[in-house]
C-alpha positions in Angstrom: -28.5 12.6 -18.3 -28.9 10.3 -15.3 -25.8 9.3 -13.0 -25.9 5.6 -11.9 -23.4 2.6 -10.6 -23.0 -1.1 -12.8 -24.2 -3.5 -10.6 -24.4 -6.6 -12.6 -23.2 -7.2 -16.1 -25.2 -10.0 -17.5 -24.6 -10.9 -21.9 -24.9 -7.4 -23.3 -27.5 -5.8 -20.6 -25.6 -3.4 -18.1 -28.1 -3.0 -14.9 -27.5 0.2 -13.2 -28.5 1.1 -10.2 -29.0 5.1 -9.9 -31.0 6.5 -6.4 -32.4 3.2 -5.4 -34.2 1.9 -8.4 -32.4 -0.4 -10.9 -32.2 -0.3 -14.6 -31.4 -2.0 -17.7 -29.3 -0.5 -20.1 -27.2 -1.1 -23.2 -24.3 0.4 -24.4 -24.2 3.2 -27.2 -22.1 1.9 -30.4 -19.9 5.2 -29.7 -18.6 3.5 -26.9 -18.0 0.6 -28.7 -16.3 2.1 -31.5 -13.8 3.1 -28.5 -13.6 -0.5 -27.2 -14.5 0.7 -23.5 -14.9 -1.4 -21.3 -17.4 -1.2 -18.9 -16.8 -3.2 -15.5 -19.1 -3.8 -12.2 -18.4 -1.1 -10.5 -18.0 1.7 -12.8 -20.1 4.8 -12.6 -22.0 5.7 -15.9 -23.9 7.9 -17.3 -27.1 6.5 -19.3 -30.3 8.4 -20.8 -33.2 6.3 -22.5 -31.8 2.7 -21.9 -28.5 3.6 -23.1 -24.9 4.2 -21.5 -23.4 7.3 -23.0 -20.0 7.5 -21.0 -18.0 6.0 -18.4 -17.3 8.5 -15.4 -13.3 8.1 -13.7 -12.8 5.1 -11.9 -11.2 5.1 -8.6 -9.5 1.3 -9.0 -10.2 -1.1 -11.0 -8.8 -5.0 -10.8 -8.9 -6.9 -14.1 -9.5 -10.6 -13.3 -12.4 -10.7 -12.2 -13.1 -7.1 -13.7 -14.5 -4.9 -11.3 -13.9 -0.8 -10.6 -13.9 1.4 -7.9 -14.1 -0.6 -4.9 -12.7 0.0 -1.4 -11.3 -2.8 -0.2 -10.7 -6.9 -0.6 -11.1 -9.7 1.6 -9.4 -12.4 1.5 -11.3 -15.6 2.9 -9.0 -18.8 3.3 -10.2 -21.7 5.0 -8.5 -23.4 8.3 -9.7 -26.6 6.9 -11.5 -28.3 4.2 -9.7 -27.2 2.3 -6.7 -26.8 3.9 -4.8 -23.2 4.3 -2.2 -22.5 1.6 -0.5 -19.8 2.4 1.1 -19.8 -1.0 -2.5 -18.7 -2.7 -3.2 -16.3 0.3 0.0 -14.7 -0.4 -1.0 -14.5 -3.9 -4.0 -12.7 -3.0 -2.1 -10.5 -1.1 0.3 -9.4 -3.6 -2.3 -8.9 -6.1 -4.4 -6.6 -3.8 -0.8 -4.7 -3.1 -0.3 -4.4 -7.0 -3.5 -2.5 -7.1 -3.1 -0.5 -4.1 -6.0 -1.7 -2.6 -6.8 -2.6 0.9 -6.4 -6.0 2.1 -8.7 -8.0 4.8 -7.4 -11.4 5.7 -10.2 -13.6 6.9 -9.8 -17.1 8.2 -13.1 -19.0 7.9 -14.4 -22.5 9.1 -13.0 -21.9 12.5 -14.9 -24.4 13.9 -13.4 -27.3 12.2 -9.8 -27.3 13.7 -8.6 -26.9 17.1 -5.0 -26.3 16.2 -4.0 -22.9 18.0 -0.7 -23.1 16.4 -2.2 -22.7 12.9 -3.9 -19.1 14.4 -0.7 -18.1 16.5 2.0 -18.4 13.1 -0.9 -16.7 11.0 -0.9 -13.9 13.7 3.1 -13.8 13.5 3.4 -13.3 10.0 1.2 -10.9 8.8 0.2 -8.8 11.8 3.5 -7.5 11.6 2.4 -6.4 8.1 -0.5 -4.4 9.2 -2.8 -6.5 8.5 -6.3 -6.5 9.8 -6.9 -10.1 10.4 -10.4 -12.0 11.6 -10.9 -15.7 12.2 -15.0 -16.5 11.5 -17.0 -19.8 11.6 -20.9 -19.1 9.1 -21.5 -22.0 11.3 -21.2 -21.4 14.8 -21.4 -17.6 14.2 -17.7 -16.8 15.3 -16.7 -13.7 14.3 -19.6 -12.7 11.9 -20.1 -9.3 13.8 -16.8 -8.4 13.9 -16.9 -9.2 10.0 -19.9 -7.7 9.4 -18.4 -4.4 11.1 -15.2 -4.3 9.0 -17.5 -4.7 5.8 -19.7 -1.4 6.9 -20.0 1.3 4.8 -17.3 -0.1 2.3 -17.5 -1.7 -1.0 -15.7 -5.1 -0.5 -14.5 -7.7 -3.4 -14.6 -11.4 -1.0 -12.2 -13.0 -3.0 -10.3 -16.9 -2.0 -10.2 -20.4 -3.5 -13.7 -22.4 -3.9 -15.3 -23.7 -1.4 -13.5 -21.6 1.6 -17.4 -20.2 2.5 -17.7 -16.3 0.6 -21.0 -17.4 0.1 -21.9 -18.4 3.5 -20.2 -16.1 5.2 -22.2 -13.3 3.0 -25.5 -15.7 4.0 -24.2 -15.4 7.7 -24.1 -11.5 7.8 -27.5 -11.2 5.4 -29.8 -14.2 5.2 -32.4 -12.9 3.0 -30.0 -13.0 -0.1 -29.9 -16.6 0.1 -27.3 -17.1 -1.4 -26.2 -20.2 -3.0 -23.9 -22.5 -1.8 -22.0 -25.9 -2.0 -19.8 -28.1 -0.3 -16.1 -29.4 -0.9 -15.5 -33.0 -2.2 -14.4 -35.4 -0.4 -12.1 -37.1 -2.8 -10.2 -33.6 -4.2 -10.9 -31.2 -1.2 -11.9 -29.0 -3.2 -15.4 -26.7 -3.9 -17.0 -25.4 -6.9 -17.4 -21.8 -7.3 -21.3 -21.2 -7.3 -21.2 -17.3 -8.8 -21.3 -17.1 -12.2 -20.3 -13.8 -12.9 -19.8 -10.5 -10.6 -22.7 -8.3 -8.9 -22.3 -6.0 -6.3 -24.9 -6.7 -3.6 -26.6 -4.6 -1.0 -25.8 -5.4 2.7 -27.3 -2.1 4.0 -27.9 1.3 2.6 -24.1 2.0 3.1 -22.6 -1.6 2.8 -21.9 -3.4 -0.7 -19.9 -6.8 -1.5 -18.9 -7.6 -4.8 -19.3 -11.4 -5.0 -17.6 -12.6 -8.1 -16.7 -15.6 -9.6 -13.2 -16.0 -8.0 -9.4 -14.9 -9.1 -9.3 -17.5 -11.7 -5.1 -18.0 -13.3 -3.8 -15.7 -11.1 -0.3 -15.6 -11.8 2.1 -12.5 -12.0 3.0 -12.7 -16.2 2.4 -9.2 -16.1 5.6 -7.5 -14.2 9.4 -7.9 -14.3 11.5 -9.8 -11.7 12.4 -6.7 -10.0 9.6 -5.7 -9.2 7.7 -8.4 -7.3 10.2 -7.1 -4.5 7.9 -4.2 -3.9 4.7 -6.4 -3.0 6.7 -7.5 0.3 7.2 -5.3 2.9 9.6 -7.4 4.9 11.4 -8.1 1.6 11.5 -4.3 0.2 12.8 -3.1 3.4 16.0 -4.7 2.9 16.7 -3.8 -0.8 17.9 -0.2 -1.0 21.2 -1.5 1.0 21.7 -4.4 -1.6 25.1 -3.8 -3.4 23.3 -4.5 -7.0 20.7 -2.4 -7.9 18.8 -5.1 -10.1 19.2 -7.9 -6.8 16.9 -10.5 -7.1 17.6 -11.7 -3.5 18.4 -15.2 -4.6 21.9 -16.1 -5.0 23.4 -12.7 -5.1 26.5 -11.6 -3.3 26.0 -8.3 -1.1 22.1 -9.1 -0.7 20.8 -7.1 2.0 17.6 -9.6 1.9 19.6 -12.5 2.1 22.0 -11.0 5.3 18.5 -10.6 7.3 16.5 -14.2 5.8 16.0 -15.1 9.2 13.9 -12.3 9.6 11.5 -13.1 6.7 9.1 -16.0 7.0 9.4 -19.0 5.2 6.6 -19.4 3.7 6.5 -15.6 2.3 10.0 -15.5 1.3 9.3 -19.1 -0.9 6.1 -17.2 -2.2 8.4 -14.3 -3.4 10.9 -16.7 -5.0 7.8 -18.2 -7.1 6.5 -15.1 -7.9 9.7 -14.2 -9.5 9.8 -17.4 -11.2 6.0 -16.4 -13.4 8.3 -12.8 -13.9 10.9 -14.5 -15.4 9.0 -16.1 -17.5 7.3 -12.8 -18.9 10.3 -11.1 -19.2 11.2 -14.0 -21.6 8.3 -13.9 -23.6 8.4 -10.1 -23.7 12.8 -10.2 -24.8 11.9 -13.3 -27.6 8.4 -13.2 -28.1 7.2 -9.6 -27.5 7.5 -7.8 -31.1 5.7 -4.8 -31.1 2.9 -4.2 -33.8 1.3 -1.0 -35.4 -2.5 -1.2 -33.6 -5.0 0.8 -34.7 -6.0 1.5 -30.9 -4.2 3.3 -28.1 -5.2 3.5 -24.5 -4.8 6.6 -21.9 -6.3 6.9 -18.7 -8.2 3.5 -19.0 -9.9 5.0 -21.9 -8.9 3.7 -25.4 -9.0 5.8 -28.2 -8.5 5.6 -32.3 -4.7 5.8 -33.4 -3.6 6.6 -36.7 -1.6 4.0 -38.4 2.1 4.5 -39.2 0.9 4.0 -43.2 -1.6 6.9 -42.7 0.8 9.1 -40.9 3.5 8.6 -43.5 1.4 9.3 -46.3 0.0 12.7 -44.8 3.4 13.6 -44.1 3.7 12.9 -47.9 1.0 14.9 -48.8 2.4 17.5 -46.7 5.7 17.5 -48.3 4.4 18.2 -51.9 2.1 20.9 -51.0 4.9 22.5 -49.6 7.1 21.9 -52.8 3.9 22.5 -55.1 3.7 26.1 -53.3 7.4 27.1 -53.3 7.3 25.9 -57.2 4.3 28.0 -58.3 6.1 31.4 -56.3 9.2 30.7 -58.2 6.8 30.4 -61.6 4.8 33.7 -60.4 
């Protein structure tokens, strides 16, 4: 059995990349039957063509799907289009969710002059512990620097269309060529030019995953109370709020609310609509969320076959009479 690393997912062909040479592979029907899914990123093993099991991931990040990787960038533009520091704080959160490193990159440098733009970006999320970098793929500002944080690590470049990922991976490797376009005039915004998620080669050592961007990124997936936790400045304060369950909106005896002036604006707002897409799932999940018998059950990322509640019922049945059909034929003997 050979040991290898999904690099590129492409209909139903899984290339692999095991000890420098690549291979196409398919999946068995086993794993299948098991609904895994196999992601960029996950380590396999395969034997003839054929995947026959997917080895522990490290992390994983659903949307887009990709495993074991060691950090993400997050690439915002300082114009064209212009910084939204609701989306980067999106990215952010989502990279905190998963527990995975966080890069904040500032590209097109070269396009604004406006030093107060760098000094507040500096203010807010410095404090954080945030490794920030400001680049221009044009000029060559910062590409070394970005190339150096990249080294030896598997990175997922992640940030809205048309903020330069792809030219910014050109800048640091120009014989991948690859393929880029510009924003539109009229809606300021790009198009995203990757169609689906590979994990290229810088170096022997260095890998990014360029993927086809965080499309509907919203958090429908977690309760109100917990969108706390994916803000430092915000969680700090909570354990001295006087209601466990605080939202830090409106509440009386909010610790949060007592210190807002030391929260930034723009994060705190970015909290507040965070908790709004909660609310939201929490509703669905109270009205909407009834629970139904499935015939699948996952553990450990893996998913295996359940047995209905039918099923289980009618073996505990069977059970039953066997015992009854036993103690019957001892009273007859």
């Amino acid at each position: 059995m050979t040991q290898g690393q999904i690099f590129k997912i492409h209909s139903d062909f899984y290339y692999v990349n095991s000890n420098g040479k690549e291979y196409e592979c398919k999946v068995r029907e086993v794993l299948k039957k098991a609904k895994q899914k196999i992601l960029v990123g996950d380590f396999v093993e395969f034997r003839d063509g054929a995947i026959e099991k997917i080895l522990p991931r490290k992390n994983y990040i659903p949307r887009p799907s990709v495993a074991n990787i060691d950090q993400i960038v997050i690439i915002s533009a300082v114009k064209e289009p212009e910084l939204s520091y609701s989306q980067l704080n999106r990215y952010i959160s989502f990279a905190k969710y998963y527990k995975i490193n966080a890069i904040l990159c500032f590209n097109k440098n070269d396009l604004s002059s406006d030093d107060s733009m760098i000094e507040k970006v500096f203010s807010i999320y410095e404090p954080l512990g945030y490794d920030i970098l400001f680049t221009s793929a044009i000029e060559g500002l910062g590409i070394e620097e970005f190339k150096e944080l990249m080294s030896g690590k598997t990175s997922v470049l992640c940030g809205a269309s048309g903020v330069g990922k792809s030219s910014l991976v050109n800048a640091i490797a120009p014989g991948l060529n690859v393929r880029t376009k510009s924003v539109s005039e009229k809606t300021q915004r790009g198009t995203h030019t990757t169609r689906h998620s590979e994990i290229i080669p810088i170096d022997n050592n260095t890998r990014i995953v360029d993927t086809p961007g965080f499309s509907n990124l919203k958090f429908d997936f977690i309760l109100p109370n917990e969108v706390d936790l994916l803000f430092d400045e915000i969680s700090k304060f909570k354990q001295k709020c006087k209601f466990q369950d605080c939202l830090h909106i409106h509440e009386s005896g909010c610790e949060v609310l007592a210190n807002i002036e030391k929260i930034d604006d723009t994060r705190y707002q970015s909290y507040l609509e965070f908790v709004s897409e909660a609310k939201e799932y929490k509703e669905k999940v109270k009205y909407q969320g009834i629970k139904t018998e499935t015939s699948h059950k996952r553990k450990n990322d893996e998913i295996t076959v359940k047995i209905s509640s039918r099923k289980r019922q009618s073996a505990r049945n069977t059970l039953k009479q066997n015992i009854y059909k036993d103690i019957e034929d001892e009273r007859i003997d």
